[in-house]
Backbone as CSV, one residue per row, in Angstrom:
resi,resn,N_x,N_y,N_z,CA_x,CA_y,CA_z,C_x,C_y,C_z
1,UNK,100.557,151.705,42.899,99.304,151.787,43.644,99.375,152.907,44.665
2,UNK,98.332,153.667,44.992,98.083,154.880,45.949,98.205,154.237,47.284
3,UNK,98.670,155.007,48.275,98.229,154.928,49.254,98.167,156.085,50.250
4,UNK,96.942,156.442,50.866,96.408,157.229,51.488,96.856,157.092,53.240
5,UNK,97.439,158.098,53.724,98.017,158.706,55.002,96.811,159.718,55.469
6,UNK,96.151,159.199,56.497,95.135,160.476,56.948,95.720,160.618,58.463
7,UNK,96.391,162.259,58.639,96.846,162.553,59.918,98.591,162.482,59.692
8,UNK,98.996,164.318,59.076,100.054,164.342,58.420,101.394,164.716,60.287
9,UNK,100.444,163.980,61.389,102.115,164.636,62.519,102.630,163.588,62.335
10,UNK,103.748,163.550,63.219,104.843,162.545,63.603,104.618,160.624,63.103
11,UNK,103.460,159.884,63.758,103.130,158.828,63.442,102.828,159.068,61.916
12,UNK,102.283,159.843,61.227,101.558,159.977,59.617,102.303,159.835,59.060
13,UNK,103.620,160.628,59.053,104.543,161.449,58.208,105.525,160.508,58.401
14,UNK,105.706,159.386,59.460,106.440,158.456,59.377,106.079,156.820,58.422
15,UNK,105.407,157.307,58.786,104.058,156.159,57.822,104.438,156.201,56.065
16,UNK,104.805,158.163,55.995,104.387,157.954,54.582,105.775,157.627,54.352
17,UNK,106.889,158.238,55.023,108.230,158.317,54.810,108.499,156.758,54.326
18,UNK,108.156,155.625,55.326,108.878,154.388,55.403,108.422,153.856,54.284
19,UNK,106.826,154.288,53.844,106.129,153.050,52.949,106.734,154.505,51.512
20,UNK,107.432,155.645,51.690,108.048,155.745,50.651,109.753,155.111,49.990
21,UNK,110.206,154.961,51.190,111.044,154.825,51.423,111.565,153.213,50.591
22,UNK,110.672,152.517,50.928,110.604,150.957,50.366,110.242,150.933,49.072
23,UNK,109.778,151.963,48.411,109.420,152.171,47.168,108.306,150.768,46.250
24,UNK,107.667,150.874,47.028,106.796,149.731,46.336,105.297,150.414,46.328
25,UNK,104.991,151.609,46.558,103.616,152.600,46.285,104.316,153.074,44.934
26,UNK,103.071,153.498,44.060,102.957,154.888,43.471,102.995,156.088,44.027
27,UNK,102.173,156.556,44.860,102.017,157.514,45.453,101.216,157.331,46.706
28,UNK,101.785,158.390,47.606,101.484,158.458,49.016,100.631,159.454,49.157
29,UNK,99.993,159.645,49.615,98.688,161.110,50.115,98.594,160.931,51.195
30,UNK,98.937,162.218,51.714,99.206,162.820,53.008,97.842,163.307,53.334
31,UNK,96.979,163.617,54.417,95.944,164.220,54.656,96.101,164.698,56.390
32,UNK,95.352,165.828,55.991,95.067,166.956,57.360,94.395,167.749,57.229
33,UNK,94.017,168.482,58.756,92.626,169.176,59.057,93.279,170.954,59.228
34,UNK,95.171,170.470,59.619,95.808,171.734,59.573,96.174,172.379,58.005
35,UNK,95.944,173.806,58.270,96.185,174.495,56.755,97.219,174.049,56.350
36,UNK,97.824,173.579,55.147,98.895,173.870,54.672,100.087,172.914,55.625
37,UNK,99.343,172.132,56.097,100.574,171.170,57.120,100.836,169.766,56.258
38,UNK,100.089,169.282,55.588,100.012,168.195,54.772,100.873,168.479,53.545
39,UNK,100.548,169.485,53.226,101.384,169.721,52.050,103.102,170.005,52.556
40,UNK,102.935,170.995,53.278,104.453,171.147,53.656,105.258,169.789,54.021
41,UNK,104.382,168.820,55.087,105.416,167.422,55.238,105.671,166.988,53.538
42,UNK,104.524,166.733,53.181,104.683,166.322,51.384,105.917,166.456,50.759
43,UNK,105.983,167.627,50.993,107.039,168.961,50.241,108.206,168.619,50.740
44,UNK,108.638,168.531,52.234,109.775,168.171,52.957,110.360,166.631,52.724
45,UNK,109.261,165.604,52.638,109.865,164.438,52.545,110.018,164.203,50.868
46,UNK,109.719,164.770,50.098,110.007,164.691,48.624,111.594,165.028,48.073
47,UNK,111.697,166.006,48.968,112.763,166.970,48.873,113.933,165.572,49.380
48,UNK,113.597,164.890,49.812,114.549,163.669,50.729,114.465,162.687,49.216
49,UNK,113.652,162.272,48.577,113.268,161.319,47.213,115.061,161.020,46.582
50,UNK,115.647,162.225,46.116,116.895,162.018,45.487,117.930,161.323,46.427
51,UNK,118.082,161.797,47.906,118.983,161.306,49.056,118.886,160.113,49.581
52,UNK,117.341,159.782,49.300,117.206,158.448,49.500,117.119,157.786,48.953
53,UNK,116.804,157.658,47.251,116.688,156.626,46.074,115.264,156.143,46.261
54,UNK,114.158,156.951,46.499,112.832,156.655,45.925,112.382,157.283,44.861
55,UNK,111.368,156.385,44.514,110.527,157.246,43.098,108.667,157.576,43.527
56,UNK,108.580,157.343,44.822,107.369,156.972,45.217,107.032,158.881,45.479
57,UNK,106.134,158.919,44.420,105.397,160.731,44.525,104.678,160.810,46.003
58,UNK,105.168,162.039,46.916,103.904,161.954,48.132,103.442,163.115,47.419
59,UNK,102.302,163.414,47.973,101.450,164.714,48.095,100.545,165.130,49.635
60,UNK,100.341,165.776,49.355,99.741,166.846,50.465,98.230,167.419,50.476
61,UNK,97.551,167.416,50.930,96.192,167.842,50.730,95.884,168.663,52.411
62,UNK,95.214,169.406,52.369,94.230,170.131,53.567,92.651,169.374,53.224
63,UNK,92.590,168.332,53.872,91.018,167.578,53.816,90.222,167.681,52.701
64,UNK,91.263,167.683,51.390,90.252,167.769,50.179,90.350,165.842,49.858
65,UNK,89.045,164.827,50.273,89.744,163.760,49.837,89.553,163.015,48.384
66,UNK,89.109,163.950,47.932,88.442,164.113,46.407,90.378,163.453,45.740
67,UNK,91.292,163.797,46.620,93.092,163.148,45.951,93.125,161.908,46.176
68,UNK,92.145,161.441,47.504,92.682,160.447,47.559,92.173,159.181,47.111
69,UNK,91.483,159.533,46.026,90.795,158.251,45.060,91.717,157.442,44.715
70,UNK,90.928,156.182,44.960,91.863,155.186,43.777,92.613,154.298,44.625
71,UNK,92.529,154.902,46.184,93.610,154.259,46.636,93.288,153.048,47.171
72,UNK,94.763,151.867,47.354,94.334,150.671,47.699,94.421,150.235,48.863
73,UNK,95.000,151.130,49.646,95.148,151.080,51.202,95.240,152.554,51.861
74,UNK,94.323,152.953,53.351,94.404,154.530,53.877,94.782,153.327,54.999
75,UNK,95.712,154.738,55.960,96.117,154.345,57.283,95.370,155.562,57.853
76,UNK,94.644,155.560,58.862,93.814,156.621,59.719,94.756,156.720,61.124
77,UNK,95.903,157.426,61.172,96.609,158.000,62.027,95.936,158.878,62.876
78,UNK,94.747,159.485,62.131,94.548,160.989,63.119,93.409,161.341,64.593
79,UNK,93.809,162.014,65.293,93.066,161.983,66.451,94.488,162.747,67.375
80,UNK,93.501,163.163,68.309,94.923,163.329,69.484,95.524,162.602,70.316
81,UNK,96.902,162.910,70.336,97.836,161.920,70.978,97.500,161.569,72.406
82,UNK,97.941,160.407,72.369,98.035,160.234,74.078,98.969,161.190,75.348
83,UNK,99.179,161.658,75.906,99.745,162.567,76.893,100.329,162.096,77.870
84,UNK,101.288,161.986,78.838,101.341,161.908,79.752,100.276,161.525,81.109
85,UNK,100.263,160.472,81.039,99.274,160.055,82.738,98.113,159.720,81.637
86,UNK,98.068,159.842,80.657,96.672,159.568,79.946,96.934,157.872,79.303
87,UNK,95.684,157.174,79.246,95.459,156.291,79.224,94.711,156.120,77.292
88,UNK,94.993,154.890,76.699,94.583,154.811,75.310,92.985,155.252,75.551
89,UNK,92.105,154.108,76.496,91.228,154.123,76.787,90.100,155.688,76.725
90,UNK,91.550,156.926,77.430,90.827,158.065,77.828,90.321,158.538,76.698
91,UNK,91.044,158.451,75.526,90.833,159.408,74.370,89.668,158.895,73.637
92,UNK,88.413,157.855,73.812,88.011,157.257,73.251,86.754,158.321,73.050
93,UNK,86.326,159.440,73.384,84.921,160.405,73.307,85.650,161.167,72.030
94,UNK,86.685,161.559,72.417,87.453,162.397,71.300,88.000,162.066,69.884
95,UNK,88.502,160.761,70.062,89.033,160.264,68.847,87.518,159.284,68.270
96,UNK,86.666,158.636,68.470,85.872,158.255,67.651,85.110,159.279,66.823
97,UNK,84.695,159.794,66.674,84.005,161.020,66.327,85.293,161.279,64.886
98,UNK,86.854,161.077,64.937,87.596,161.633,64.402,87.097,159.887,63.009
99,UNK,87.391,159.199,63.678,87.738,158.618,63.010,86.928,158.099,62.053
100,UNK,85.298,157.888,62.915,84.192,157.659,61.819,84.141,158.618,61.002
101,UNK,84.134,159.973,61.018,84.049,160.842,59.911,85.336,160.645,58.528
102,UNK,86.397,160.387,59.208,87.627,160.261,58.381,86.743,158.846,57.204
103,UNK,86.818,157.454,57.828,86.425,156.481,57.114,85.463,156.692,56.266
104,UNK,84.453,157.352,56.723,83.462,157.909,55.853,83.794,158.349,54.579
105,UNK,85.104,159.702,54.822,85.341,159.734,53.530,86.226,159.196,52.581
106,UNK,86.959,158.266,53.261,88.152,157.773,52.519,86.862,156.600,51.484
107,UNK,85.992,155.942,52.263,84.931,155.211,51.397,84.724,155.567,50.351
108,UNK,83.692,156.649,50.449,83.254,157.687,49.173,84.166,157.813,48.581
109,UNK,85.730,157.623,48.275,86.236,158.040,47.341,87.125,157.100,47.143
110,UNK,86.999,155.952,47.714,87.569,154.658,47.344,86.958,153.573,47.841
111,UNK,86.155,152.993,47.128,84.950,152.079,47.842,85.823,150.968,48.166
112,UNK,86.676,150.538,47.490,87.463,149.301,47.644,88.260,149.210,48.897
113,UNK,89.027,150.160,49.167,89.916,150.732,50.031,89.885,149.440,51.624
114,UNK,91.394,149.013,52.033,91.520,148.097,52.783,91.876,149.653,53.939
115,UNK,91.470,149.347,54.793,91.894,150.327,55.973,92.899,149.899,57.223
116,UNK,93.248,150.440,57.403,94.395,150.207,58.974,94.258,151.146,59.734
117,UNK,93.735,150.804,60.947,93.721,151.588,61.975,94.765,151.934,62.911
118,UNK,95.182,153.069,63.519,96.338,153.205,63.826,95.868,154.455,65.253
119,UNK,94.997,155.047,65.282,94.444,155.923,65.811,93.576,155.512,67.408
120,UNK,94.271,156.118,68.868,93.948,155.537,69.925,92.753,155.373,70.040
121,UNK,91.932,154.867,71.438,92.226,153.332,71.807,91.907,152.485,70.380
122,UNK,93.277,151.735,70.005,93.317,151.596,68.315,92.178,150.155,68.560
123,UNK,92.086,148.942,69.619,91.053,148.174,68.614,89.504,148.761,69.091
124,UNK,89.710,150.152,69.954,87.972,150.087,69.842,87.680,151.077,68.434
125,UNK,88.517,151.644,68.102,88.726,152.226,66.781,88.049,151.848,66.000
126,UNK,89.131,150.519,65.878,89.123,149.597,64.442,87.442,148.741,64.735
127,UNK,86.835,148.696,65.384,86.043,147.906,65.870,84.737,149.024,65.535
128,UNK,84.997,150.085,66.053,83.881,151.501,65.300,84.220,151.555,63.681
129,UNK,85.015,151.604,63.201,85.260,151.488,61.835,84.646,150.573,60.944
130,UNK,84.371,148.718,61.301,83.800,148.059,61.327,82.079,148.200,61.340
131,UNK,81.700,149.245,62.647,80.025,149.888,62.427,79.765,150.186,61.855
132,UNK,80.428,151.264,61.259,80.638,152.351,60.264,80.965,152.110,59.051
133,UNK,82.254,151.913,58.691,82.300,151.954,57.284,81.511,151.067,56.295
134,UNK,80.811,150.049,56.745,80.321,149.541,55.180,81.141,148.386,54.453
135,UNK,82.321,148.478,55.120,83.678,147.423,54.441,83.192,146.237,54.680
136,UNK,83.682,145.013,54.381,83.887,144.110,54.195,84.489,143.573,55.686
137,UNK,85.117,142.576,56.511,85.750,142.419,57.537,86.993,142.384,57.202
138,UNK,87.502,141.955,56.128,88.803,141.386,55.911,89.584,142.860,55.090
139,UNK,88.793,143.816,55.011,89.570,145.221,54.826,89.408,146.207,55.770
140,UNK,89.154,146.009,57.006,89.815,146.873,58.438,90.922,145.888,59.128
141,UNK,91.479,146.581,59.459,92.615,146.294,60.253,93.300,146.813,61.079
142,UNK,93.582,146.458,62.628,94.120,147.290,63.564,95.533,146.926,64.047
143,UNK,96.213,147.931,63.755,97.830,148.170,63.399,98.414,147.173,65.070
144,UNK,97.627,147.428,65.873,98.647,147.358,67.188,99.593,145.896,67.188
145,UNK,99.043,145.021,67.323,99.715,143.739,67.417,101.253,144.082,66.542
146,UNK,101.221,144.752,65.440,102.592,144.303,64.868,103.637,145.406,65.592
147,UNK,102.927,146.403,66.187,104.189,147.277,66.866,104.785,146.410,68.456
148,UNK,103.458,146.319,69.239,103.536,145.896,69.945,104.873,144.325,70.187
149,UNK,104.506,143.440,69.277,105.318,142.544,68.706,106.945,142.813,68.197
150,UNK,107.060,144.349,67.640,107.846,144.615,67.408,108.973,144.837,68.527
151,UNK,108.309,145.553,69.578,108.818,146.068,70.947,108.774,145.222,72.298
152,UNK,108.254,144.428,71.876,108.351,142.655,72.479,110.151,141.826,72.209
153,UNK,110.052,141.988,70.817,111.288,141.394,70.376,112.289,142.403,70.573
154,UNK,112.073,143.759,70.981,113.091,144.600,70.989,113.886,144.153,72.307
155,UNK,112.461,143.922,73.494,113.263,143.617,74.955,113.511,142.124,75.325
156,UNK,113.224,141.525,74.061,113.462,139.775,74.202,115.004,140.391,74.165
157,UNK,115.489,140.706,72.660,117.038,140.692,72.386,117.984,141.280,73.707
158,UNK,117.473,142.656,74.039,117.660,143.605,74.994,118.338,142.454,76.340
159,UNK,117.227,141.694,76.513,117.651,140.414,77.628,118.592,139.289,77.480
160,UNK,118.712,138.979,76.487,119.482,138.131,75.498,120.498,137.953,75.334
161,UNK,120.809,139.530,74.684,121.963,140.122,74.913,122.466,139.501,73.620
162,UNK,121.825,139.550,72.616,122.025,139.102,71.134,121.646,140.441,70.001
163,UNK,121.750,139.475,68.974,121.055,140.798,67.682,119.573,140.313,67.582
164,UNK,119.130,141.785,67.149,117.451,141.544,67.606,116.976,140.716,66.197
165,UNK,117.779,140.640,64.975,117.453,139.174,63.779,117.713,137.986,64.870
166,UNK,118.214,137.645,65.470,117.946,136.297,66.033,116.934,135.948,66.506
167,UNK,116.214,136.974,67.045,114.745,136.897,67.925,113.440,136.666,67.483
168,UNK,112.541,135.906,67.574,110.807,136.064,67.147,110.052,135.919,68.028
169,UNK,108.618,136.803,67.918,107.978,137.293,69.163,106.612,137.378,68.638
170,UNK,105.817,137.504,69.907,104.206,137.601,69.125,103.923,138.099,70.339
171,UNK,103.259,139.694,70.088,101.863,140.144,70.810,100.882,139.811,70.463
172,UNK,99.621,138.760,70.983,98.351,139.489,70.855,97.601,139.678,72.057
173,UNK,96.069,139.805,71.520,94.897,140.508,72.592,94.642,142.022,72.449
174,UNK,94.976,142.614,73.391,94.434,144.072,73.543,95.133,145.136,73.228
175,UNK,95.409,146.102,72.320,96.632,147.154,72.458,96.658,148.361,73.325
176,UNK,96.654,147.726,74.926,97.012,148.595,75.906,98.018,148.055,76.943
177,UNK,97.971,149.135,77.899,99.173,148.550,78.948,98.433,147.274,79.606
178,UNK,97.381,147.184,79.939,96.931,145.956,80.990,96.604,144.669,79.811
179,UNK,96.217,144.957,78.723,95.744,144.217,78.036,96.500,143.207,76.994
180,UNK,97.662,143.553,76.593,99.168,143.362,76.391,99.233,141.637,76.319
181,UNK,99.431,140.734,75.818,100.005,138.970,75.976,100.817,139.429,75.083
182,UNK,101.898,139.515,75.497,103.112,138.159,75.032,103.094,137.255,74.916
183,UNK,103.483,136.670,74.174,103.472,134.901,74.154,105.028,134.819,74.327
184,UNK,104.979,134.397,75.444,106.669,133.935,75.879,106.702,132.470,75.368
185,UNK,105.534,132.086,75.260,105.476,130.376,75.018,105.903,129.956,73.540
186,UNK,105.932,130.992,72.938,106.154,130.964,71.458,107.142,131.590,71.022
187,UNK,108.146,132.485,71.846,108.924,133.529,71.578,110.548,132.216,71.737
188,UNK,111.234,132.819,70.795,112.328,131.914,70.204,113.700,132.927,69.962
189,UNK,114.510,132.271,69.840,115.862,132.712,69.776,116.416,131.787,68.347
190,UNK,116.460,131.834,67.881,116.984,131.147,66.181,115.798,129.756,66.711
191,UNK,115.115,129.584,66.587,114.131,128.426,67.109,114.035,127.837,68.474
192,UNK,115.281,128.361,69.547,114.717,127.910,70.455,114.170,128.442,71.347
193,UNK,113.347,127.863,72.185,112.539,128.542,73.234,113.025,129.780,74.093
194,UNK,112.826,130.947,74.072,113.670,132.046,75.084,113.535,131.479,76.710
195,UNK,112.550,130.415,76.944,112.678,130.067,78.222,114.067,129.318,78.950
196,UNK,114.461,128.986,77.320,115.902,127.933,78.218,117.241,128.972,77.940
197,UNK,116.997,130.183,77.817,118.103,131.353,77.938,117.905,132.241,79.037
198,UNK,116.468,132.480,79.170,116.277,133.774,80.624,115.318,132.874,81.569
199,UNK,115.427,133.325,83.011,115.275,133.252,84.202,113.494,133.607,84.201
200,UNK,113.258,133.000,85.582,111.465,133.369,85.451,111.503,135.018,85.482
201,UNK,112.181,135.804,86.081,112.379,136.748,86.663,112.680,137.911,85.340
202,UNK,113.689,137.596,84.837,114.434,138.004,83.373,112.549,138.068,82.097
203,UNK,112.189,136.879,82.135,111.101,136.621,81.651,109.961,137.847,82.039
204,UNK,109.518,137.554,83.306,108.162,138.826,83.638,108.972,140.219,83.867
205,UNK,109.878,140.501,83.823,110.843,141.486,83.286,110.412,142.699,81.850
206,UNK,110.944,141.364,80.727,110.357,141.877,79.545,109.131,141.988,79.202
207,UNK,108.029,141.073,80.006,106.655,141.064,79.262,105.907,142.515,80.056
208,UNK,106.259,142.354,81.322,106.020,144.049,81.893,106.395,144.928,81.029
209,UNK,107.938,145.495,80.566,108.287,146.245,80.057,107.652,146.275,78.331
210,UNK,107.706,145.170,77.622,106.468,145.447,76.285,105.625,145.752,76.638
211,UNK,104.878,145.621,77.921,103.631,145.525,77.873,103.463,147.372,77.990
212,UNK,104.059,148.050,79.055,104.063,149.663,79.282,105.115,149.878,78.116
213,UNK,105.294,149.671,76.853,106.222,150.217,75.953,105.762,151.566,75.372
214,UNK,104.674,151.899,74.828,104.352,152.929,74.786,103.941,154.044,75.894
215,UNK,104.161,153.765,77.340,103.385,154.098,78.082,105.035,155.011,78.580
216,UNK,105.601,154.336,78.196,106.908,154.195,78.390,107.985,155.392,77.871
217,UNK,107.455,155.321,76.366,108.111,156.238,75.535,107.354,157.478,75.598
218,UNK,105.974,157.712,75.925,105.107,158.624,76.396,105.574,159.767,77.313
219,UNK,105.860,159.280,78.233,106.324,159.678,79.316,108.197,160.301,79.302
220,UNK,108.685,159.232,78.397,110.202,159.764,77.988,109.512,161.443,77.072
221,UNK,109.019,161.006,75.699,109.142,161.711,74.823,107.953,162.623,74.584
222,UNK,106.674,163.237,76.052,105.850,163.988,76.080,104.966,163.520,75.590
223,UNK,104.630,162.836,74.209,103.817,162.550,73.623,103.642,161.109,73.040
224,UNK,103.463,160.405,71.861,103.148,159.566,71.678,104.492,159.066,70.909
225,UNK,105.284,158.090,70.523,105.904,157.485,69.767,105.669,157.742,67.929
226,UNK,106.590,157.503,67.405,106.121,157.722,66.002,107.078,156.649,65.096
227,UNK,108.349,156.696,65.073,109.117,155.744,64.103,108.701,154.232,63.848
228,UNK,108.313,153.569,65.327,108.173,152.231,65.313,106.990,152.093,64.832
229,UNK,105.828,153.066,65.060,104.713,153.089,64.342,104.500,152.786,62.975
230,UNK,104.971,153.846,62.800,105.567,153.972,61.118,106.103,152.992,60.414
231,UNK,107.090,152.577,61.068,107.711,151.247,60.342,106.322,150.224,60.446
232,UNK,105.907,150.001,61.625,104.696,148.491,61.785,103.441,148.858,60.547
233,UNK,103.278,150.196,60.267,102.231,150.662,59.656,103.296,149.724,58.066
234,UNK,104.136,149.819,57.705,104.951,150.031,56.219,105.026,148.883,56.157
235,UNK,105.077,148.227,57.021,105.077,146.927,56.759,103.860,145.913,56.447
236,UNK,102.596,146.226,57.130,100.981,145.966,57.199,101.288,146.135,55.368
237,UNK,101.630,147.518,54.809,101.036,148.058,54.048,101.436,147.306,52.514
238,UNK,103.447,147.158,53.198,104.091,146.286,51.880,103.179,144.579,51.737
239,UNK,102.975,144.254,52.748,102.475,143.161,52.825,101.183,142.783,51.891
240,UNK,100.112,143.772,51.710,99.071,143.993,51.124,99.455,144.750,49.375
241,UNK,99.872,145.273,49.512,100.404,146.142,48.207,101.120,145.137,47.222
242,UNK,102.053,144.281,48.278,103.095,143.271,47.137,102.567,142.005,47.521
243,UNK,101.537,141.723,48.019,100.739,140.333,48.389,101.661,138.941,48.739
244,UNK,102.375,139.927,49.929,103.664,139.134,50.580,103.044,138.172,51.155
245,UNK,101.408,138.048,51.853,100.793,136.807,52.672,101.682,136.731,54.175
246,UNK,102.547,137.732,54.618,103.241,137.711,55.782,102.127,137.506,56.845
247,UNK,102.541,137.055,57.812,101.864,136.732,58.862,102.025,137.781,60.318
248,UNK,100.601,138.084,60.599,101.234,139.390,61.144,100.340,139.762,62.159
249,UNK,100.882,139.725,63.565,99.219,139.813,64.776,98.817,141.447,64.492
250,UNK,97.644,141.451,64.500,96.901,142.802,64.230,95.402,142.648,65.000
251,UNK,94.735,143.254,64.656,93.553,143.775,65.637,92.486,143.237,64.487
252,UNK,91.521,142.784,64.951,90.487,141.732,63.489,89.491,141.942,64.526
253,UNK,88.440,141.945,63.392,86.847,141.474,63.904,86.522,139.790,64.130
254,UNK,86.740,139.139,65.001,86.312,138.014,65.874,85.012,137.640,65.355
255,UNK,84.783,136.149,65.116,83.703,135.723,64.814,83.754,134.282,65.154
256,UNK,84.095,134.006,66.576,83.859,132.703,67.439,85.773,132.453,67.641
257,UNK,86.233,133.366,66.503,88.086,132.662,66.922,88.564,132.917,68.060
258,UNK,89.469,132.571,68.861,89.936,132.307,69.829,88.491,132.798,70.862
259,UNK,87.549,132.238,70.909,86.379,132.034,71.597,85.485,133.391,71.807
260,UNK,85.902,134.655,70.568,85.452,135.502,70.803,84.612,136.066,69.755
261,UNK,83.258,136.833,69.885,82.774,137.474,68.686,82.677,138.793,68.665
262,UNK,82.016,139.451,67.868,81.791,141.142,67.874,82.476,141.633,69.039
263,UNK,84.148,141.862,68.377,84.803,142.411,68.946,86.062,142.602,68.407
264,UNK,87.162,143.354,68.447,87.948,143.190,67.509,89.703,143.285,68.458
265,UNK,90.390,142.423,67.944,91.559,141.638,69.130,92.471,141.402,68.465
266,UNK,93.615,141.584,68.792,94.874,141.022,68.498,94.999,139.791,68.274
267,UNK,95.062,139.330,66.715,95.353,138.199,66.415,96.428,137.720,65.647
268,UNK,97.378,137.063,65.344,97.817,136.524,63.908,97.120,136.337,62.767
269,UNK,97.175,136.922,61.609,96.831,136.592,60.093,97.707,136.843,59.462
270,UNK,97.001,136.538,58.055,97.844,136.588,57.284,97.165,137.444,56.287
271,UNK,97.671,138.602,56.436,98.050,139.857,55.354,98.265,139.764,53.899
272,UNK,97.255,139.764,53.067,97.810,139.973,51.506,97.067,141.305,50.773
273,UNK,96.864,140.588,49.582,96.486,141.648,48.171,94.496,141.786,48.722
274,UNK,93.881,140.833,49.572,92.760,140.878,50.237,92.489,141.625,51.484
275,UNK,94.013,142.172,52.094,93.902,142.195,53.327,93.995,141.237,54.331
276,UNK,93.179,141.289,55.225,93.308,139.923,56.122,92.882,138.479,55.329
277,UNK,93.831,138.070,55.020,93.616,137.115,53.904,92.669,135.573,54.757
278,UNK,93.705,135.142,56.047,92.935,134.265,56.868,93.716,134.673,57.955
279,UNK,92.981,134.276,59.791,92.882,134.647,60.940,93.873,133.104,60.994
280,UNK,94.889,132.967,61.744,95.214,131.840,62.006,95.415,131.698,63.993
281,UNK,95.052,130.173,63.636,94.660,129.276,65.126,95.774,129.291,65.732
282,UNK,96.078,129.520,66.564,97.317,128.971,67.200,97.042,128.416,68.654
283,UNK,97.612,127.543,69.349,97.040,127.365,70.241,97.836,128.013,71.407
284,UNK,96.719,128.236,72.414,97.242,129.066,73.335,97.609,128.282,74.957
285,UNK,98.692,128.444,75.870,98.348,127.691,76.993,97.173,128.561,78.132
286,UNK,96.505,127.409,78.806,95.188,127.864,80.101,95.571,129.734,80.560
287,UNK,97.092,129.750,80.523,97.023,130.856,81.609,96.662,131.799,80.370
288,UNK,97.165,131.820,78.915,97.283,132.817,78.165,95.865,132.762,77.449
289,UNK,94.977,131.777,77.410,93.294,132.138,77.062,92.926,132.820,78.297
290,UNK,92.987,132.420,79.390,92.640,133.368,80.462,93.010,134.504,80.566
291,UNK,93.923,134.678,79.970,94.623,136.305,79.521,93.931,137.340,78.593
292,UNK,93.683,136.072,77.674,93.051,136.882,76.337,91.815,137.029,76.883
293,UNK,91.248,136.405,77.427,89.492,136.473,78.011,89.288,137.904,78.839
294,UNK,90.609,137.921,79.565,90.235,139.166,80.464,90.667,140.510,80.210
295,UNK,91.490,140.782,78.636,91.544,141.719,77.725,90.397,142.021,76.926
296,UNK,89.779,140.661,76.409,88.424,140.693,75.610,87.369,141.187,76.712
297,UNK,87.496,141.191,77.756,86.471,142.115,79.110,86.288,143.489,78.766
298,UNK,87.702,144.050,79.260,87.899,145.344,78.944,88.100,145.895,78.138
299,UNK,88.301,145.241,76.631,87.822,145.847,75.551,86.012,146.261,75.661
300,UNK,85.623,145.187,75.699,84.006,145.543,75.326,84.403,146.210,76.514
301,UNK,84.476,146.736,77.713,83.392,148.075,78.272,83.878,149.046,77.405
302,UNK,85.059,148.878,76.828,85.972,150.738,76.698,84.625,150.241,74.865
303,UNK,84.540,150.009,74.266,83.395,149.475,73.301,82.157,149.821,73.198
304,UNK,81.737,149.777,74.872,80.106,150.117,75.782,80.035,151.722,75.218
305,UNK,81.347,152.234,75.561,81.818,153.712,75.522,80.749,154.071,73.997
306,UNK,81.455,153.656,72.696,80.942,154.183,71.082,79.372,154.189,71.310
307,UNK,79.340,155.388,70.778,77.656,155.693,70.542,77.338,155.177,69.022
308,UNK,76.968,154.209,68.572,77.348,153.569,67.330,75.277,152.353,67.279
């Protein structure tokens, strides 16, 4: 099965690498607005195919998306990065504009096509994508929850002072720095509670530090993060491709769940050969609906923002 990469820098090209890497695509399609930049990553990570033991063909295109028919999943990487001192929120005049046009055409040339949004502020994105594309609900999808989650469990272990397989973790709500839940209430160490291993202190420790994780690496590495991306993207993607049904917090269009509608939030589902196959309930404690309520705020204004 195809799968379509739109936005061949660092986050794209990691995207295509990992979900080549796992070898469970046919082929990967790379896409860009730069001459001859799509093709060259193409070209470079192919050249890796023998060293690494894949069979998964990428290719390369300059915005012809007439290649990328057929396909059963696009990840929309592209837009400009976040910067230093810049906020997800800021990029939202600049990157919508990128992204409705992108969806537009990945449609036209794959009506079926499940989408993942990956592209900043990613759920007002995924939530314009939703205006726009024409899809279905249960084929957009916004990437953040599973990185976020990812880098949650990175600083659970980090605290722990264990291997990060012992650990399980859940972001949802908003994919920004203020908007950020952890669920410490749910976060486990081989099943047990991380509360009866770390300190209150140890605790708002890590959920600060997931919470500025990208804000974090921003500031280390000039620009935006890319590997962990990549991997959270390969994984969304194996999940849907090999109709693993993994369960996986991501960014969804709301329709009364966790008390919210027309809007799109970090939730748990479950990921298959449908996409968001079903939204699952979990229950939350007083302080952490009050959490999610006041992420679901500031989503809709940065939302108010789309001329849609």
């Amino acid at each position: 099965m195809k799968v379509t990469v739109v936005g061949a820098g660092a986050v794209g090209a990691s995207c295509a690498e990992y979900i080549a890497m796992k070898n469970f695509a046919s082929e990967v399609v790379l896409v860009d607005i730069k001459e001859g930049f799509a093709e060259g990553k193409a070209m470079d990570l192919m050249q890796t195919a023998s060293l690494n033991g894949f069979d998964t063909k990428i290719t390369g295109t300059t915005g012809d998306y007439s290649k990328t028919a057929g396909s059963k999943v696009a990840v929309i990487t592209s837009g400009i990065p976040r910067k230093p001192g810049m906020t997800r929120e800021e990029l939202i005049g600049i990157n919508a504009g990128i992204v409705k046009e992108v969806a537009a055409n990945l449609v036209k040339h794959s009506p079926e096509v499940i989408i993942i949004v990956v592209s900043n502020p990613m759920d007002t994105m995924a939530y314009l994508v939703h205006k726009t594309s024409g899809l279905p609900k249960n084929k957009i999808i916004g990437m953040g929850g599973a990185l976020d989650s990812a880098r949650f469990k990175y600083r659970l272990a980090e605290a722990l002072e264990c291997p990060i397989s012992d650990v399980d973790g859940m972001v949802i709500a908003a994919h920004s720095d203020t908007g950020m839940l952890p669920l410490v209430s749910k976060a486990t160490r081989n099943g047990v509670p991380v509360t009866e291993f770390l300190n209150d202190e140890q605790i708002a420790f890590v959920t600060e530090e997931t919470k500025v994780g990208g804000a974090t690496l921003t500031k280390l590495l000039g620009t935006s993060a890319w590997y962990a991306p990549g991997a959270a993207v390969s994984v969304m993607v194996q999940s849907i491709l090999c109709d693993q049904k993994k369960m996986i917090p991501c960014s969804l269009l709301l329709d009364g769940e966790y008390g919210q509608s027309d809007i799109c939030l970090g939730v748990p589902a479950i990921i298959g050969a449908n996409g968001v196959e079903k939204i699952v309930d979990i229950t939350l404690t007083d302080a952490e609906k009050e959490k999610f309520a006041t992420a679901a705020k500031a989503v809709r204004e940065v939302n108010g923002d789309l001329k849609v």
